[in-house]
C-alpha positions as CSV (number, residue, x, y, z in Angstrom):
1,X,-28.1,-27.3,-10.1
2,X,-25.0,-25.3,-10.3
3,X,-24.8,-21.4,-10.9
4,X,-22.5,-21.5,-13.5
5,X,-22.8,-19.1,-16.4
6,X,-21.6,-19.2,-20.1
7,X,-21.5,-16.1,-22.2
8,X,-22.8,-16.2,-25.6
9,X,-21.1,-14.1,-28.3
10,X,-23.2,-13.5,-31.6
11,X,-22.3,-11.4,-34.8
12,X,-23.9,-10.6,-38.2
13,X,-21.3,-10.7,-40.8
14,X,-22.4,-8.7,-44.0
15,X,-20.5,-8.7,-47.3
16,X,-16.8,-8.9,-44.6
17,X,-15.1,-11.3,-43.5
18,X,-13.4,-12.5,-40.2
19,X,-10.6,-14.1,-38.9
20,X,-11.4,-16.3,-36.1
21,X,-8.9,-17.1,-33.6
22,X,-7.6,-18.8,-29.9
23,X,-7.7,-15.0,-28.7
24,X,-11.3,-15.0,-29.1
25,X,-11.9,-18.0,-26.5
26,X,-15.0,-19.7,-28.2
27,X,-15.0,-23.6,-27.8
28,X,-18.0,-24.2,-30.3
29,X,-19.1,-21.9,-33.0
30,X,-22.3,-22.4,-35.2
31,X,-23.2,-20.3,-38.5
32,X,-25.7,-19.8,-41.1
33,X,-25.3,-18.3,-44.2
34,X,-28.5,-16.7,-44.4
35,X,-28.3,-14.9,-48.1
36,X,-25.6,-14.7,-50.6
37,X,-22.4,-16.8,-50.4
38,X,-19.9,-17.5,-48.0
39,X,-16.8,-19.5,-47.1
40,X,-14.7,-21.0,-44.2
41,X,-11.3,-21.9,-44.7
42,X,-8.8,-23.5,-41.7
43,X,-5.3,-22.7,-41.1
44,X,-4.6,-26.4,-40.1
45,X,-2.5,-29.2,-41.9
46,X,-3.2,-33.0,-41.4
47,X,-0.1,-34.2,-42.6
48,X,1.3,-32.5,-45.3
49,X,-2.5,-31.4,-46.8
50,X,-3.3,-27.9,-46.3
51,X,-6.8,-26.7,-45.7
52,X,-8.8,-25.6,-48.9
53,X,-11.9,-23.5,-48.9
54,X,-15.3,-25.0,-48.1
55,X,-18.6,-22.9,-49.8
56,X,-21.7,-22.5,-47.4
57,X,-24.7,-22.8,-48.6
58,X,-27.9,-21.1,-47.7
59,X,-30.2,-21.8,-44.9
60,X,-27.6,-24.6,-44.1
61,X,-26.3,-24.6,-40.4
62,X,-22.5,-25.5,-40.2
63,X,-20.9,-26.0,-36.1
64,X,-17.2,-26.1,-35.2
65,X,-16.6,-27.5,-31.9
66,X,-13.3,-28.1,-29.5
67,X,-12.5,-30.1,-27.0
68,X,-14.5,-28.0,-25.1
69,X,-11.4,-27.1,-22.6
70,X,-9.2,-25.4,-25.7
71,X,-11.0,-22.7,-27.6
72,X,-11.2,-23.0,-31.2
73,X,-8.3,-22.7,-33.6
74,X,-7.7,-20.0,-36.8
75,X,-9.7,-19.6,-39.3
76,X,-10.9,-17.1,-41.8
77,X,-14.8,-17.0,-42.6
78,X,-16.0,-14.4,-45.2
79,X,-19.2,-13.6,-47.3
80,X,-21.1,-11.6,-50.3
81,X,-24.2,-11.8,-48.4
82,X,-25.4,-12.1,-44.5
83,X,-23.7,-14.4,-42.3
84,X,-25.5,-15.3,-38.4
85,X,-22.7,-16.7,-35.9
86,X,-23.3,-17.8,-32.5
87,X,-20.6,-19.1,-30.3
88,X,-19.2,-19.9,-26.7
């Protein structure tokens, strides 16, 4: 067994928003809207197709994951109500 340790990083977004980004070195993020709404919108184009907004939806878990060598690209999470995030 190896003695390696990962921090976690956690957050409670309420009625903000966030822009997450390679500066904040998380390789997998999870989140759960828990009340009210919420969005997550990418900064990334496949091809010529922008992203567009995706709605969260309560009690409904949503994970983002890299490679798990290069941390996780832009993007801009907000909500109206209470948003749980857990990453690494």
């Amino acid at each position: 067994m190896n003695n390696i340790k990962q921090a976690i990083w956690t957050r409670e977004l309420n009625n903000e928003a966030l822009t997450i980004d390679p500066s904040f070195q998380l390789t997998i993020l999870s989140m759960t809207l828990t009340a009210g709404t919420g969005t997550i919108k990418g900064s990334g184009l496949a091809g010529a197709v922008a992203s567009n907004v995706i709605n969260l939806v309560v009690g409904q878990s949503v994970t983002i994951s890299s490679d798990g060598i290069n941390p996780l690209g832009t993007f801009d999470i907000a909500t109206t109500g209470t948003l749980a995030l857990i990453g690494k």
